[in-house]
DRENRODO-328088 format. One record per residue (C-alpha): x negated, y negated, z negated; residue number from 1. Coordinates in nm, 3 decimals. Each point is the difference from the previous one (the first is absolute). Layout:
residues N
{pt {X Y Z} NUM}
...
***
This chain:
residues 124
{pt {-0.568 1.141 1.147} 1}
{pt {0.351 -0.031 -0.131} 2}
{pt {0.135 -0.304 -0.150} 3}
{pt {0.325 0.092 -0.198} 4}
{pt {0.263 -0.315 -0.031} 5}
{pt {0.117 -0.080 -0.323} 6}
{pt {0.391 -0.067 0.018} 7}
{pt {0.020 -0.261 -0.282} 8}
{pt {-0.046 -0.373 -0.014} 9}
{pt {-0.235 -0.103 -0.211} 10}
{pt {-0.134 -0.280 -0.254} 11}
{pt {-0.308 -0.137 -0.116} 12}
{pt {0.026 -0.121 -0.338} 13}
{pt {-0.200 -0.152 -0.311} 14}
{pt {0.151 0.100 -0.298} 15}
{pt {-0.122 -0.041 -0.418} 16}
{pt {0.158 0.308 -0.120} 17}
{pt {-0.032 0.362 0.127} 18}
{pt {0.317 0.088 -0.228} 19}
{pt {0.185 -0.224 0.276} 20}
{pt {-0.087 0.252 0.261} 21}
{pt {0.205 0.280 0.081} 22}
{pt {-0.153 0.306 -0.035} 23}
{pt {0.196 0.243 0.115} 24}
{pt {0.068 -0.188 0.324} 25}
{pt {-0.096 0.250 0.252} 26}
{pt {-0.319 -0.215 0.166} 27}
{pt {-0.188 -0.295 -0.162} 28}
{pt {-0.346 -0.087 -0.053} 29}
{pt {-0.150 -0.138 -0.256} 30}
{pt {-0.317 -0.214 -0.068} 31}
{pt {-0.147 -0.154 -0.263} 32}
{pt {-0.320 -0.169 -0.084} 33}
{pt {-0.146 -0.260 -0.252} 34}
{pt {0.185 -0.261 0.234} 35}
{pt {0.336 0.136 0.063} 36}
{pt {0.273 0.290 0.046} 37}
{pt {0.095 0.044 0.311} 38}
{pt {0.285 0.217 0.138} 39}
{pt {0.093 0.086 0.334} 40}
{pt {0.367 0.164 0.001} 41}
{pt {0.328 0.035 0.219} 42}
{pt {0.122 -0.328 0.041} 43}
{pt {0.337 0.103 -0.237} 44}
{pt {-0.241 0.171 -0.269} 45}
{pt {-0.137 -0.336 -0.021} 46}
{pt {-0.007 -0.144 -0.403} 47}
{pt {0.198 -0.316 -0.084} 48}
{pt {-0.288 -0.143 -0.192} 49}
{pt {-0.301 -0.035 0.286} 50}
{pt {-0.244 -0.342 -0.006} 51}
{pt {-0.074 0.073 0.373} 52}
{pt {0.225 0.221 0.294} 53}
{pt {-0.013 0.015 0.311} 54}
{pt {0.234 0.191 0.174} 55}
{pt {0.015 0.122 0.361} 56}
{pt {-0.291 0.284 0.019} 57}
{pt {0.029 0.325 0.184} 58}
{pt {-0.257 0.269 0.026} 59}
{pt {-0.125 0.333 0.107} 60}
{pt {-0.190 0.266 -0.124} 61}
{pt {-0.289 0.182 0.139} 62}
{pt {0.127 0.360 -0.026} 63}
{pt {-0.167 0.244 -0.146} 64}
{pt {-0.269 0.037 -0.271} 65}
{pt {-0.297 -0.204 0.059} 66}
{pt {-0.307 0.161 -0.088} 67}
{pt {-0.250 -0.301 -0.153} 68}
{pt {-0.277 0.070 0.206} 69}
{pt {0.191 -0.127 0.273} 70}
{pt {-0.133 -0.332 0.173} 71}
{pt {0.152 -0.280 0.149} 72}
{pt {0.390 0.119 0.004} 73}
{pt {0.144 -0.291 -0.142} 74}
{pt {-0.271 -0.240 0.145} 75}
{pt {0.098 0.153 0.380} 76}
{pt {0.383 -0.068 -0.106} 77}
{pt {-0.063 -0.347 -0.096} 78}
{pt {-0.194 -0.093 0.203} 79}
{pt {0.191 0.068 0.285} 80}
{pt {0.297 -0.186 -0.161} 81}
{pt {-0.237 -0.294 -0.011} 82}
{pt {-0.062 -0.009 0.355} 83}
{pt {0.350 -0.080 0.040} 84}
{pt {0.071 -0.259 -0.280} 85}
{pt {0.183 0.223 -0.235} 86}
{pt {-0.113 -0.026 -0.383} 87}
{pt {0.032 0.252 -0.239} 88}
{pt {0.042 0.133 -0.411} 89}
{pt {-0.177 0.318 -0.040} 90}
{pt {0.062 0.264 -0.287} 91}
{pt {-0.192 0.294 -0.055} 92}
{pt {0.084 0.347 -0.239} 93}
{pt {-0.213 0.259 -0.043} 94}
{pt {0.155 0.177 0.301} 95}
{pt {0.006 -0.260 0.271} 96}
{pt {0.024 -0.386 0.105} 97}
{pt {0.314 -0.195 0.049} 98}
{pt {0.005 -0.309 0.258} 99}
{pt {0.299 -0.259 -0.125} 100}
{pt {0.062 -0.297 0.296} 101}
{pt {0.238 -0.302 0.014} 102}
{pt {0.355 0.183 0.125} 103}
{pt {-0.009 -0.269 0.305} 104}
{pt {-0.330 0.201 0.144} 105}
{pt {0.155 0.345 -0.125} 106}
{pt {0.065 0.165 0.370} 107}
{pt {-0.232 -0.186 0.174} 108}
{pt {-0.281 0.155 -0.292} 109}
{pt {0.160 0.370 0.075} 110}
{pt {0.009 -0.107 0.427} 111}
{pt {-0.366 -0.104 0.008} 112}
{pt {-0.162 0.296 -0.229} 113}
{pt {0.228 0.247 0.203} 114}
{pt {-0.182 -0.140 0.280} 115}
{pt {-0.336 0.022 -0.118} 116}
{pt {0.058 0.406 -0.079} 117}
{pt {0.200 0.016 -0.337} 118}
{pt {0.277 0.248 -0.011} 119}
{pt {0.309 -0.185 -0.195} 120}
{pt {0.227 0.203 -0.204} 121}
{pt {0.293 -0.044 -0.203} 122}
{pt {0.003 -0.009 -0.368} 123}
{pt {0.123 0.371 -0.131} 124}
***
């Protein structure tokens, strides 16, 4: 399977008003429930008005369209992260899952999944 590495820095954020995110930045996600609006963007995309950040995420994609009767992708990915101590923010689109970890644990992430199998590409 190919994990695909996504070149930006990113940040985890809280924010109280969607017109403060950008949305024509080129990648973002947004989240909202009856409990908050979250936003995961490139750390410079990041709006000046946020009640919680935290900064210092990178991530990977798993390439490729992911049909939904699929089983246990993301749980194989984590939990082999786990194994070695390395937390991590998931996202999911339609398409595919996203895997966000602390930039210190970055390489070492990419090192140990290229290890267990996972082909690691560049972003583009």
């Amino acid at each position: 399977m190919e994990l695909k590495k996504i070149p930006y820095r990113l940040t985890v954020c809280k924010v109280t008003d969607i017109a403060d995110v950008n949305m024509n930045a080129e990648f973002y996600f947004i989240g909202k429930t009856d409990e908050e609006l979250s936003l995961v963007c490139r750390t410079e995309d990041t709006p000046q008005e946020t009640t919680e950040r935290e900064d210092g995420w990178r991530g990977f994609r798993i390439q490729g369209v992911l049909d939904f009767s699929l089983i246990g992708i993301l749980s194989k990915l984590t939990g082999i992260l786990a194994e070695h101590q390395i937390g991590i923010f998931a996202v999911s689109t339609f398409n595919t899952d996203y895997i966000l970890v602390k930039e210190e644990n970055y390489e070492r992430a990419l090192n140990i999944l290229a290890a267990a199998g996972y082909q690691i590409t560049e972003f583009g």
